[in-house]
C-alpha positions, 0 to 999 in steps of 0.5 A: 899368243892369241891376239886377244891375249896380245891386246890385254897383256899391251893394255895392260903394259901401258896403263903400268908404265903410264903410271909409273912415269906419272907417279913415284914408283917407290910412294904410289900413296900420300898421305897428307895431313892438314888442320879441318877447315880450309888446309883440308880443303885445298887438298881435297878439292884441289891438291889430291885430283891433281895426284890422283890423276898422275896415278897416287892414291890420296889419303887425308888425315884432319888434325884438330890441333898444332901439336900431333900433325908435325910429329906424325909427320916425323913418326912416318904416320903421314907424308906430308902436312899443310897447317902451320906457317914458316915459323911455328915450323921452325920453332917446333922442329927446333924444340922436339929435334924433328927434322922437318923441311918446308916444300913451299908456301901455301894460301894463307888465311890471315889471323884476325880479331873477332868479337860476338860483343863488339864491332870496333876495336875502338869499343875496348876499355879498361878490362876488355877481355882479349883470348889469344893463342897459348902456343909460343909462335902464334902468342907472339904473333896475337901479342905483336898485334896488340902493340900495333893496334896501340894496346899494349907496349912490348920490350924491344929487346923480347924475341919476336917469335917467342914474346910473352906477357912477361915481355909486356911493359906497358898495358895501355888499355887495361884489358885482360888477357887469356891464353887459350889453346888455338883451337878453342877461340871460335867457342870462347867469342861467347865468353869474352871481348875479343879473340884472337882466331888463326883463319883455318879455325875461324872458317871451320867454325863457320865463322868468315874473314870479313867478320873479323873486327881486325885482320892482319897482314901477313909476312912471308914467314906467316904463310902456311906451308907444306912441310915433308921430312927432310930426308924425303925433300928431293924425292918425286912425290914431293916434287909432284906435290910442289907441282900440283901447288903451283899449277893453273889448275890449282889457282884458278881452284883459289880464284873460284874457293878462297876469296881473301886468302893471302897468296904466295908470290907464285900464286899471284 
């Protein structure tokens, strides 16, 4: 073997090994799927160069929905998914049988109510239009709100993650509700009072979180999370990608990019 031989085939041994001691063997491409807007952005600008330089090959696939990223987590077409918080996981899972798994929390923009007509909540009277999400989760959530900003009166006994407008007892301002899919409540601020709008839709829209007459606050169960299926929670490249989450890399990625979004504990 000449040495130029020799050279190329060491080279060539340790560039090899190099990745596969940097990235899983067996998943050596990941793909993540995230609702446009910031989800999309935290992997592209912070998740995927920290897996890219262990050797993985990073493809993104944006949703414009709630519905197709956690079955196309389940069907195999993607990896892994950030888009939804602890609950709706929950409650989706729980309604299709899929067997999905939270990896960890994730930068949180919080949902708030937006308005092109109004800047105060105190402006509402009676036949206020207020468009809120239709989803089960995320309406419960939109119909919570309403009752802490004085409103509309809930049943107590009403499931938190599943209230509806049957669960209304008591509408004290008289407004108007309109269930409307999540992603359309950027483009129905033309239309009506007040919005309920999810933060991923609201910046993807162009709209920012200090815009928003109301923001809320967001609980441990309302942080987005990465989910993985559930047979694939232990496997190396959802270890690596819990990795690239909690890095100092990625945070100082949030500190420079994502001013206002609601952190995690470890994150902080």
């Amino acid at each position: 073997m000449t040495l130029k031989v020799l050279l190329l085939s060491c080279a060539s041994f340790f560039l090899v090994s190099g990745m596969a001691n940097a990235a899983d063997p067996a998943q050596t491409t990941i793909r993540i799927g995230a609702t446009s807007g910031p989800y999309t952005d935290q992997i592209r600008y912070g998740i995927q160069p920290l897996l890219e330089k262990q050797g993985y090959k990073v493809k993104l696939v944006e949703f414009s929905d709630y519905v197709r990223p956690n079955l196309a987590l389940s069907d195999g077409e993607i990896d892994a998914n950030l888009f939804q918080h602890e609950t709706y996981l929950k409650r989706f899972s729980e309604d299709h049988q899929l067997k999905l798994s939270e990896v960890l929390k994730a930068p949180t923009a919080p949902i708030g109510i937006y308005s092109k007509r109004h800047k105060s909540l105190d402006e509402v009277r009676p036949g206020t239009t207020v468009a809120l999400p239709n989803d089960v989760t995320n309406q419960a959530r939109a119909l919570g709100i309403l009752q802490q900003i004085g409103w509309i009166k809930l049943n107590p006994d009403a499931s938190p993650t599943r209230t509806s407008e049957r669960d209304i007892v008591a509408n004290i301002k008289n407004i108007k509700l309109i269930p409307l899919e999540a992603a359309q409540m950027p483009r129905a601020l033309d239309d009506v009072d007040f919005a309920f709008v999810n933060g991923a839709f609201a910046i993807a829209a162009g709209l920012k979180l200090k815009q928003a007459v109301y923001l809320a606050s967001v609980p441990d169960s309302f942080l987005m999370v990465l989910a993985v299926r559930s047979a694939d929670l232990n496997k190396p490249y959802v270890q690596d990608l819990r990795k690239a989450f909690q890095s100092p890399e990625f945070k100082k990625l949030l500190d420079e990019r994502f001013d206002g979004y609601v952190r995690p504990a470890y994150l902080r």
